[in-house]
N, C-alpha and C positions, 0 to 999 in steps of 0.2 A: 934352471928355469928359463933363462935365455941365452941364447945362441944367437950371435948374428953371421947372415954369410949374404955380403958384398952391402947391398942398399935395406935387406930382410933381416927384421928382429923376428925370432923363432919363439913363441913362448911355448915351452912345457911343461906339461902337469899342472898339477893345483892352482890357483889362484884366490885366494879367499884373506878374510882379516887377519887368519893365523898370518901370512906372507906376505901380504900386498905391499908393505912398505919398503920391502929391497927390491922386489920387483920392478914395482914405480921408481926407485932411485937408480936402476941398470935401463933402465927403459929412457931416464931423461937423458943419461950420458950420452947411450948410443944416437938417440936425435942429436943432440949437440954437434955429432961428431959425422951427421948427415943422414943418417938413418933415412927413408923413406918410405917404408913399409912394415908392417905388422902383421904376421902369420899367425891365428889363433887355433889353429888346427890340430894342435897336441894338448890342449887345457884337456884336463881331466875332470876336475872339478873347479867351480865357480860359485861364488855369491858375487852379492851387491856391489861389493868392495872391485872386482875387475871393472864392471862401468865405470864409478868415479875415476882409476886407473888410464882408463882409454882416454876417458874426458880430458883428463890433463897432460896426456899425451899430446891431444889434436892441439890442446891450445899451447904446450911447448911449442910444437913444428909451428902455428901459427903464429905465435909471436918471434919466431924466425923466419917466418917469411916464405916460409914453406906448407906443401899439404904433406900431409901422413893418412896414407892408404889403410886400410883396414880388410884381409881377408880372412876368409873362413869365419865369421860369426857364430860361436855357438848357439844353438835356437833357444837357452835358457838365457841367453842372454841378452838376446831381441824381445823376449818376454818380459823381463826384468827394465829396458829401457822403457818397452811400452807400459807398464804402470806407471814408469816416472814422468811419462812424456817425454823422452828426449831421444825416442828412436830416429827421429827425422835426423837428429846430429851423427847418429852412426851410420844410418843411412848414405848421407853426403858423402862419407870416407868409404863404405864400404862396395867390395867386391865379391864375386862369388872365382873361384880355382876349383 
């Protein structure tokens, strides 16, 4: 599901409630450990469950004192922000590759 190589967390394949929670728990270590960026480029499939996921990502690196980049946004999951309102917050982290 994740792979990191150097400062890049890789995520692949699925991301949904089936999975999100080892996910989100290899996702905080590697911030921990300095992580700085987030490639979504290999998701396969997504719900809901990746947003909250990100959310608590940016605010790990943020309460370390750091930012956490966000590329390749899936567009089902720009859509999915924007119903919440909270596309403006992936926005800020996010980049296009």
């Amino acid at each position: 599901m994740i792979r990191r190589e150097g400062e890049r967390l890789l995520v692949d394949g699925p991301v949904t409630l089936a999975n999100v929670t080892q996910v989100l728990e290899d996702g905080y270590a590697a911030i921990r450990e300095g992580a700085g960026a987030v490639d979504l480029k290999g998701i396969t499939e997504l719900d809901s469950s990746l947003l909250a996921m990100l959310l608590a990502w940016l605010r790990e690196a943020a309460q370390a004192g750091r930012k956490l980049r966000v590329d390749n946004l899936p567009a089902g999951l720009t859509t999915i922000a924007q119903l919440y309102g909270v596309d403006e917050l992936l926005a800020a982290a996010h980049t296009q590759h």
